[in-house]
N, C-alpha and C positions, 0 to 999 in steps of 0.2 A: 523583543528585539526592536530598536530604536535608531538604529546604526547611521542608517541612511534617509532619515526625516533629520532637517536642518534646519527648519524656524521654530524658534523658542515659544511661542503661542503652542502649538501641534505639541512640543515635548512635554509641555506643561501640561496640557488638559490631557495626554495621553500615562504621564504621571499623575496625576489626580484621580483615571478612571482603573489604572493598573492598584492604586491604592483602596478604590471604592469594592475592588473585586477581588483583592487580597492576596493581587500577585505579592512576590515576598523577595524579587529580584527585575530590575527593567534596565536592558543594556542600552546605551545614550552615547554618541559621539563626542562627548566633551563635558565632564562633571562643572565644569566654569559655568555652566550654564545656569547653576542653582542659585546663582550671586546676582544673575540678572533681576530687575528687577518686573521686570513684561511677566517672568520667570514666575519670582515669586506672587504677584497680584493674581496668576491664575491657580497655580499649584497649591497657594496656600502654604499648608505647610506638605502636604503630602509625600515630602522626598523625606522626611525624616520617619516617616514609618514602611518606606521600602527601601531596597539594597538599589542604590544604584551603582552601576559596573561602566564603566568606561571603557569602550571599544572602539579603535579609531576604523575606518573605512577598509582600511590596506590589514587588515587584524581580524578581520568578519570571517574569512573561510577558517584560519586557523583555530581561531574558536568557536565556530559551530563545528568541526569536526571532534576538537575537544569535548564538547558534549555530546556529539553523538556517542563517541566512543565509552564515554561515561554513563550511558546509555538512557538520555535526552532522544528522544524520535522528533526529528529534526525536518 
C-alpha cells in the first residue's frame, strides 16, 4: 500500500524493493507515474514485473475493506 506516499523518488525505489522481494501487487496513487522519468531512472524497470493497482486517496478505506473482506488481514 502506497496510497498516501506522493514523491515519485519514494514510489520508485519502494517499487524496485516490493519487486526485489516479490511482492506480486503494490497499490500507488496515480499509475501516471510510471511515464515519469525521475520514475523510471530509479525503478528501472521493476513496474513491469509487479501489478501495479491504482488507488486514489478518497478509495483507500473502501478498498482495504474490500480486502479485508476477501480475507487480506488488514
Amino acid at each position: 500500500m502506497a496510497t498516501l506516499i506522493d514523491k515519485i523518488p519514494n514510489l520508485a525505489n519502494l517499487t524496485r524493493t516490493c519487486e526485489i522481494f516479490g511482492v506480486s501487487e503494490l497499490v500507488i496513487p496515480n499509475k501516471d507515474v510510471i511515464n515519469d522519468e525521475g520514475f523510471k531512472n530509479i525503478a528501472v524497470t521493476a513496474e513491469k514485473w509487479i501489478q501495479l493497482v491504482e488507488i486514489k486517496e478518497f478509495e483507500l478505506l473502501s478498498f482495504l475493506m474490500l480486502k479485508k473482506n476477501l480475507g487480506f488481514k488488514v
